[in-house]
C-alpha positions in Angstrom: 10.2 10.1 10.6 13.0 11.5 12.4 16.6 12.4 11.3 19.9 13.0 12.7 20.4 16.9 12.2 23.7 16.0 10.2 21.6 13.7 7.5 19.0 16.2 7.0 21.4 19.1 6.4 23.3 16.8 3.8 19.6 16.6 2.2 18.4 19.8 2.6 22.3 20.9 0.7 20.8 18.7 -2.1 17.7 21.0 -2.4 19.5 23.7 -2.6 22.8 23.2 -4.8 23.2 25.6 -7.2 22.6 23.5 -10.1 18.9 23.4 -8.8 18.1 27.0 -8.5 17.2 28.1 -11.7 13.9 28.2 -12.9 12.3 24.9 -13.9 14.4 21.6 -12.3 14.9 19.4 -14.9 16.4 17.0 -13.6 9.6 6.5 -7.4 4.6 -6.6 3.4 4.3 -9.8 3.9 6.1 -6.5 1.8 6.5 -8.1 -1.1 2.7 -9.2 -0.7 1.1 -6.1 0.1 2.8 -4.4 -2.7 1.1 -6.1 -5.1 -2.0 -4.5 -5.5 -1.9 -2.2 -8.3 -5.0 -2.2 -10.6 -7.8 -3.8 -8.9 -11.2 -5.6 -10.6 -14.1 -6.6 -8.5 -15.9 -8.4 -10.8 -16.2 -11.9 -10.1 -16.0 -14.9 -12.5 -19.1 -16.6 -13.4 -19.4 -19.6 -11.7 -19.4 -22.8 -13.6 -20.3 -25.5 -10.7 -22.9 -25.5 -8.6 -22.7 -24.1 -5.2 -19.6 -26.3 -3.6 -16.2 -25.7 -2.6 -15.1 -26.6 -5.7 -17.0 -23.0 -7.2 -14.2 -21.2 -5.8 -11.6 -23.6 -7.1 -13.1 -23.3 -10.8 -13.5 -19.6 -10.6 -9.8 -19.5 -9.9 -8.8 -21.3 -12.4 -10.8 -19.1 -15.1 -9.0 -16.2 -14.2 -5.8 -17.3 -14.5 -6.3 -18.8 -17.5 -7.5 -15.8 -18.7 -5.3 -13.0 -17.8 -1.8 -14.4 -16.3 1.0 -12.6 -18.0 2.7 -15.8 -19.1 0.5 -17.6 -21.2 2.7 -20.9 -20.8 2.1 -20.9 -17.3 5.3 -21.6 -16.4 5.7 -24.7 -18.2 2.6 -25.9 -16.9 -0.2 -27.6 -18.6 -3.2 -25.1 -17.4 -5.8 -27.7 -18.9 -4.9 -30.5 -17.0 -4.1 -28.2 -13.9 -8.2 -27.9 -14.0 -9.0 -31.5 -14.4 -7.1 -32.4 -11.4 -8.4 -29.7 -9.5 -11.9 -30.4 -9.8 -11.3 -34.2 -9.6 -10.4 -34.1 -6.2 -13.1 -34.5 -3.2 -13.1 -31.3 -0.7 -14.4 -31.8 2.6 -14.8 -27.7 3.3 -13.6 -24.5 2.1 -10.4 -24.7 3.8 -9.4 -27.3 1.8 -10.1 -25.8 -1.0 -8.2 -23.2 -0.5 -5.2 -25.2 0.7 -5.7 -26.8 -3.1 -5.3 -23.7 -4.6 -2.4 -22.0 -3.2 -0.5 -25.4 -4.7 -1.5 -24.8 -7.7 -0.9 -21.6 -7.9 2.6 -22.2 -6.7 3.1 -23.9 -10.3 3.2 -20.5 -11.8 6.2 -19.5 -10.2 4.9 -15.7 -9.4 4.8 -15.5 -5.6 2.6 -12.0 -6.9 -0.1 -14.6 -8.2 -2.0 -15.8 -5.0 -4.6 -16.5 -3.0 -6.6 -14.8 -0.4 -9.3 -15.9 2.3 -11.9 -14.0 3.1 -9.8 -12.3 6.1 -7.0 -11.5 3.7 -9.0 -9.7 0.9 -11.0 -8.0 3.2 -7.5 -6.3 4.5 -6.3 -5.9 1.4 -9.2 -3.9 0.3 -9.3 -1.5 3.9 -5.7 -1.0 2.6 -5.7 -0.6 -0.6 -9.2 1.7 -0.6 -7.3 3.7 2.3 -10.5 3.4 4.4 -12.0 1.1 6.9 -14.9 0.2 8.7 -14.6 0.9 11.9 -13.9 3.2 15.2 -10.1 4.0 13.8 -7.5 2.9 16.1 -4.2 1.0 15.9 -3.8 -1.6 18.0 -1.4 -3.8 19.5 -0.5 -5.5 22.6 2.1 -4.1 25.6 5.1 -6.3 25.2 5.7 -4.9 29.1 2.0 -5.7 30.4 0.7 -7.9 27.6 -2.3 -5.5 27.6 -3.8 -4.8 24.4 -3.0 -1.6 23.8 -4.1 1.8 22.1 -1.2 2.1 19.7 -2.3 5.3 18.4 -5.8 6.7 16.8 -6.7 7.9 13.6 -7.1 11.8 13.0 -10.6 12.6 12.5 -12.0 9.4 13.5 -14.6 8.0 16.3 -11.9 7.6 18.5 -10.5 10.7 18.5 -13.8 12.4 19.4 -14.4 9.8 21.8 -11.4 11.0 23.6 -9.1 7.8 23.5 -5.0 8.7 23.2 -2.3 6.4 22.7 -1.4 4.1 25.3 -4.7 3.4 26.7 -5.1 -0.1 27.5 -8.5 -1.6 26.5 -9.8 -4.0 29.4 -12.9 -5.0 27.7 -15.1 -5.1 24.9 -19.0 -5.1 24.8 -18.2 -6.8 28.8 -15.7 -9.4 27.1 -12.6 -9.3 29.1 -9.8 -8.7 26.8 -7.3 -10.4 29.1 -7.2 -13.3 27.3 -7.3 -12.3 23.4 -5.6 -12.4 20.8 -4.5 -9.1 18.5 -6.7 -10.9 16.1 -9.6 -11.7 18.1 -10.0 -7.8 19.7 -9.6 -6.6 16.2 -12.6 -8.4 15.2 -14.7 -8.1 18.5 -14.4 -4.0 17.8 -15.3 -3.8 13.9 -18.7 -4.1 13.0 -21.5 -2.9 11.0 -21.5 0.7 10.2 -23.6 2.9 12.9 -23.6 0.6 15.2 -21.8 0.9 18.7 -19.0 -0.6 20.4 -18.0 -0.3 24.0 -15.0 -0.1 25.2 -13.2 -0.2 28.7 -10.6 2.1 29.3 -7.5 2.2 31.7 -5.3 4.7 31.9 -2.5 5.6 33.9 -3.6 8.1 36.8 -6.9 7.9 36.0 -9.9 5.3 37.3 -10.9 3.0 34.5 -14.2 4.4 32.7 -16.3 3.2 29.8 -16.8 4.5 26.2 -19.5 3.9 23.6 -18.2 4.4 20.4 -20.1 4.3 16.5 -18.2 2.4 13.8 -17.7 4.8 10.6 -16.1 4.8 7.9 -12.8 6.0 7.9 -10.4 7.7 5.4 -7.0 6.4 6.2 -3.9 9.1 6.2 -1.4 7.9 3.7 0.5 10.8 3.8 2.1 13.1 6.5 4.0 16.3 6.2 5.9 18.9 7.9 8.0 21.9 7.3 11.5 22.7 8.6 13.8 25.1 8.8 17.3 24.2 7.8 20.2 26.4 7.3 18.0 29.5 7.2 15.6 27.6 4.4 12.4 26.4 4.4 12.0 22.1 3.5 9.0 20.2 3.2 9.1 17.1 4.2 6.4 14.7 3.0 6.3 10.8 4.1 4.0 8.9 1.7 3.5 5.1 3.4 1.3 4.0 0.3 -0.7 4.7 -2.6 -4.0 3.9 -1.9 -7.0 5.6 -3.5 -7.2 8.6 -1.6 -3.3 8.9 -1.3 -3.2 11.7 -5.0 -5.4 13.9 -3.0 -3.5 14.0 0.3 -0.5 14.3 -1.5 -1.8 17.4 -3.6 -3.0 18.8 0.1 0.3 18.4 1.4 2.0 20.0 -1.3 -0.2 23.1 -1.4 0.1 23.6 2.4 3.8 23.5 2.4 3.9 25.7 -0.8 1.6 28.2 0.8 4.3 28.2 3.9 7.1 29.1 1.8 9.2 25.8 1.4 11.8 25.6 -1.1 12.6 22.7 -1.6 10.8 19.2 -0.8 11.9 16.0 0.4 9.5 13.1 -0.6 10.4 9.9 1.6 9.5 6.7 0.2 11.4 4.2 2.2 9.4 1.5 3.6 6.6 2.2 1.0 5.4 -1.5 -0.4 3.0 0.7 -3.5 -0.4 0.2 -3.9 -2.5 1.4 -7.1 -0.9 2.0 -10.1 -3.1 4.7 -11.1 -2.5 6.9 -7.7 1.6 6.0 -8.6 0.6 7.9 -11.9 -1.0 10.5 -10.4 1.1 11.1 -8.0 3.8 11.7 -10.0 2.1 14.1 -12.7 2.0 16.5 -9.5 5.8 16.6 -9.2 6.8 16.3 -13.4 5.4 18.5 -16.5 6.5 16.8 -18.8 8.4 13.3 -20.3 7.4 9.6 -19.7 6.0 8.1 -16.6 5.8 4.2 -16.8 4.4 1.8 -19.4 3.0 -1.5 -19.0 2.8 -4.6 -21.1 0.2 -7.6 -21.0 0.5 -11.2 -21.9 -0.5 -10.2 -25.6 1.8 -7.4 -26.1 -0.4 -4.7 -25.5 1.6 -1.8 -24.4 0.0 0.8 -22.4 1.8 4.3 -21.7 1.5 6.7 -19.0 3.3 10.5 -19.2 2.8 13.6 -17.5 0.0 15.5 -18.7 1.6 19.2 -17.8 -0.3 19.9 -14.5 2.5 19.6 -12.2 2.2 21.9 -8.7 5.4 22.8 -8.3 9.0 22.4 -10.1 10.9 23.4 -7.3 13.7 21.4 -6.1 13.1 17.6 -4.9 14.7 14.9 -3.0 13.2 11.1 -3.0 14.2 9.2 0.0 14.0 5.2 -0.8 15.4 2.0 0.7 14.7 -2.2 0.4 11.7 -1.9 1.3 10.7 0.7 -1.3 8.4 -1.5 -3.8 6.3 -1.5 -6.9 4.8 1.9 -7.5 6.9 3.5 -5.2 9.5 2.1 -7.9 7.1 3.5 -10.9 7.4 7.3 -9.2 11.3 6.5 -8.2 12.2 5.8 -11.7 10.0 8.5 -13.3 11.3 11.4 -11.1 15.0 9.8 -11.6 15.4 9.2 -15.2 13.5 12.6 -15.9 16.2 14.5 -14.0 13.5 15.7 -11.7 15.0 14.2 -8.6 17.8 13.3 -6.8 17.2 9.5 -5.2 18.9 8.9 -2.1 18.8 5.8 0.1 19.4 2.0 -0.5 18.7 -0.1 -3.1 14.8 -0.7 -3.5 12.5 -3.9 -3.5 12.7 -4.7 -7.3 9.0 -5.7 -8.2 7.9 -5.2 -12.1 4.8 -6.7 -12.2 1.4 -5.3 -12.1 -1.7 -7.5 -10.4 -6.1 -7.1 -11.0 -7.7 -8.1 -7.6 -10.7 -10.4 -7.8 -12.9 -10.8 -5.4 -14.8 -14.1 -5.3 -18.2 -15.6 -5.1 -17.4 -17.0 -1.5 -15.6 -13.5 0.0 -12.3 -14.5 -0.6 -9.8 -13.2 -3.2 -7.2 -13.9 -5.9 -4.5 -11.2 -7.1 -3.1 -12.5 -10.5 -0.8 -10.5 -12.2 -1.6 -9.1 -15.2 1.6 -6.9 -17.1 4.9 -6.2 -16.6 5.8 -2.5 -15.7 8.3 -0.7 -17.2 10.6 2.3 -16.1 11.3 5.3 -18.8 14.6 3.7 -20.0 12.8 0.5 -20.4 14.6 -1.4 -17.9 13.1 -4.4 -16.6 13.5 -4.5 -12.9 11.7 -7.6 -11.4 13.6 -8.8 -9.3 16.4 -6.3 -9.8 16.4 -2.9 -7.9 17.0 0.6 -8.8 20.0 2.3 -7.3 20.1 5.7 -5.4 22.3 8.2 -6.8 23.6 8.9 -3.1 23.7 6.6 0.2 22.7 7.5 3.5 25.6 6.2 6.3 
């Protein structure tokens, strides 16, 4: 992320105001839908029908009845919900599936939904921060309409393959990839792990050539850093784009590197972050905070669960958390802890406002259903679903 040398001085002042310099600092897609994924359960209900469209349908219902955080259901009758469910006649999964996104609709939690096999499949790659795969963004030229090498992973098959951003892929495995979708290239390259995929490759002042490339598994980067120098100071800069499971231990890399370089001062920038696990939101913010409240969450029957720093923090120097409307869920859980701790100063916009907390299920068929679970709660207390927590200064 890039900045106007005039904002990041203002930031960098922030770091280093004299209020911050002594000792210990005592003073966090589809958005909405990919920041929704906070605990995860892979367990699948036990069927109750046999084999049928209707399996899926049934095995939905279970689970909501058993762990939705309102247990009126909206006002709905959750009993009769079932029997009308599995007295209607499916002719194939996909109307099944059309059956029970209505239903679910009754709740009135847009957190509470269903997902095909596609969509859960996704979800998991994103919220396991790896894939299957030769690790490459793609997308498609909007100059050339050529599907297009958007940029490739660090450390992945790509990258020792020799592929660089902007390379236009003509075909795969001899398919021309003139007329495919995003969708359909995506799912012509992944495969089963070891096995090969090849590619051909144009790029500009250079004759088209061929690669042969193993799918791996692939860690995604969650979190990038740098370091820069600003009015004579050192400030580490660390973007965080989501917590997924390997996000705690990238962010604890980042902050020792930087440390090791001298910074003093960080700025952790959150904006555009739609969250991820609660438990890497947790961990995450034990690395910044030694000591005071964290988040706490509370289930349909009252069961309150608390979460505080555990006095393992790796640094106390100064911090900054950037955040704007698209800031969501647990990157709200690490705002609010590092705010109402004093540990940081927030500046940006307004964030998301998402309280909830949803389990993932996968299903007997490969699809999914995210139902949530608790309501998360801030420090102070404050419930803010739907609400948003304000930055203590604006960006103009």
């Amino acid at each position: 992320m890039k900045y106007s040398s005039r904002r990041f001085s203002a930031i960098s002042q922030l770091i280093h105001a004299k209020s911050y310099c002594s000792g210990t600092v005592k003073l966090f897609t589809a958005l909405a839908l990919t920041s929704t994924m906070l605990s995860q359960s892979t367990s699948p209900a036990s069927a109750t029908l046999e084999d049928s469209p209707k399996n899926v349908v049934d095995e939905v219902w279970q689970i909501v009845s058993g762990e939705f955080v309102d247990p009126d259901f909206n006002h709905t009758d959750w009993q009769v919900k079932r029997q009308e469910l599995l007295k209607a006649n499916y002719t194939d999964q996909k109307s099944a599936y059309q059956a029970i996104r209505k239903s679910l609709e009754s709740l009135g939690d847009p957190y509470t939904r269903f997902l095909d096999p596609e969509e859960y499949a996704d979800l998991t790659s994103q919220t396991s921060g790896e894939l299957s795969g030769i690790g490459i963004q793609l997308g498609i030229n909007q100059k050339n309409k050529k599907l297009t090498v958007i940029e490739p992973i660090p450390n992945s098959p790509a990258i020792e393959a020799g592929l660089q951003a902007g390379d236009h892929i003509v075909s795969i495995d001899g398919k021309p990839t003139a007329s495919m979708s995003l969708e359909q290239a995506s799912a012509q390259i992944k495969g089963e792990l070891g096995t090969k995929v090849k590619l051909k490759i144009s790029r500009e002042n250079k004759p088209e050539f061929e690669v042969a490339i193993a799918r791996a598994q692939i860690e995604l980067p969650s979190v990038s850093y740098t370091l820069n120098q600003e009015q004579g100071s050192k400030v580490g800069y660390i973007k965080l784009d989501e917590f997924s499971s390997h996000a705690a231990e990238q962010m604890k890399k980042a902050i020792a590197d930087l440390s090791k370089q001298k910074a003093s001062g960080f700025i952790l920038d959150l904006r555009g972050n739609p969250g991820g696990l609660l438990f890497s939101g947790v961990e995450i913010a034990r690395m910044w905070m030694s000591q005071g409240a964290i988040v706490s969450t509370i289930d349909r029957k009252g069961g309150n669960e608390k979460f505080s720093a555990n006095g393992k923090a790796l640094t106390d120097l100064p911090l900054v958390v950037l955040v704007d409307g698209y800031s969501a869920s647990a990157s709200e859980i690490l705002t609010g802890a590092l705010k109402e701790n004093r540990r940081a100063t927030v500046v940006g916009s307004r964030t998301y406002g998402k309280g909830t907390v949803q389990s993932v299920h996968s299903l007997s068929d490969g699809s999914g259903l995210a139902v949530t679970i608790a309501h998360y709660y801030p420090p102070s207390g404050v419930d803010i679903n739907k609400k948003v927590l304000p930055p203590i200064l604006r960006l103009t």
